[in-house]
N, C-alpha and C positions, 0 to 999 in steps of 0.2 A: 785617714783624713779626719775621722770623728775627733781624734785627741788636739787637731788644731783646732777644733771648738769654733769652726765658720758661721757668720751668724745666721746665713739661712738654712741652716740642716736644722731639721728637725725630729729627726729620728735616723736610725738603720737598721738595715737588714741585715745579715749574715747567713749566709750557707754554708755548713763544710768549710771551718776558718779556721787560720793557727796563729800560734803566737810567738813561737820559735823555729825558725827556719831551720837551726842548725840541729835542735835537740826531735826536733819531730820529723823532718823529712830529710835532710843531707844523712846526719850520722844519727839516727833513730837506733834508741838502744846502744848508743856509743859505738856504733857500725857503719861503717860509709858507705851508702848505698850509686855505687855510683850507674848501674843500670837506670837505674831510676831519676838521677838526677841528670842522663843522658838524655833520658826521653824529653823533662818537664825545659831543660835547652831546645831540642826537638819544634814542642811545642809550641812555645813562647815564638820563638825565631818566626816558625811559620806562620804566626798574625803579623810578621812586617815589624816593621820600628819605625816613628819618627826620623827624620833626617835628622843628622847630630846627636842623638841621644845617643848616649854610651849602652853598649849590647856587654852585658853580663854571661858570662859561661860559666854554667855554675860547676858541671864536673870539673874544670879546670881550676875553679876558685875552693871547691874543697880540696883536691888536693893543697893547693898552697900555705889553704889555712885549714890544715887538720886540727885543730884545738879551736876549741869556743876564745874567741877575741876581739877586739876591738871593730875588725869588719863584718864578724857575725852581730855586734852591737846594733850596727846600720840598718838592722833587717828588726828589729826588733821591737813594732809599734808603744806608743804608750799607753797600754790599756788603761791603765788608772785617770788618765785624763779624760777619759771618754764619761760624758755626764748626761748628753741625749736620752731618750727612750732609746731603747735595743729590742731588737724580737731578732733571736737568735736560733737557726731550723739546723740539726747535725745529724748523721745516720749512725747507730749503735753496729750498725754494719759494715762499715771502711777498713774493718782490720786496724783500728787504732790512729789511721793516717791522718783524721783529724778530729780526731773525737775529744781526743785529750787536752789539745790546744783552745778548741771550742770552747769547754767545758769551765779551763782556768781563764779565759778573757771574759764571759761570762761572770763567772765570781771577782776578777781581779776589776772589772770596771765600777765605776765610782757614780754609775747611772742610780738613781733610783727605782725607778722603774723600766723593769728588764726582764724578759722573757724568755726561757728557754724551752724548747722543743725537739727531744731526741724520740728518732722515730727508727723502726727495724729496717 
């Protein structure tokens, strides 16, 4: 939501954030995890949904779209737009899961002042 630049944000937070769905957690390492993308369905599902809102199954949409494409596009924030202050907090400890994605939306955003914080 930071890259729509709303005019009352005035900062953000981030935890444990990524910036590719498909290269950091579906098919991380060009590998299709799909236990894991069973669970994070799991998950999701059981906080409920909006009435009407379209319910996303992700194991099912990576199989359909095994290659990076135009619906992996859709998931893919505009970091560079983001111009807010950021105080960004990641753990060197996740096994990679989002350390890496942190790490490049951190550098890739266009914020001046911006804070990173990786911790063990």
């Amino acid at each position: 939501m930071a890259a729509l630049r709303p005019p009352h944000l005035s900062g953000i937070l981030v935890q444990d954030g990524y910036t590719d769905l498909y290269r950091e957690l579906a098919y991380k390492g060009g590998v299709f995890h799909p236990n894991f993308m069973s669970i994070l369905d799991d998950v999701y599902r059981a906080h409920g949904n909006d009435v009407g809102m379209p319910v996303l199954h992700l194991a099912k949409a990576c199989e359909q779209h095994p290659y990076f494409d135009k619906f992996w596009e859709l998931f893919a924030p505009d970091i560079e737009a983001i111009t807010c202050p950021m105080y960004i907090v990641c753990s060197l400890a996740d096994n990679g899961l989002h350390t890496p994605g942190t790490i490049r939306g951190w550098l890739a955003a266009a914020s001046t002042i911006k804070y990173l914080e990786l911790h063990p």
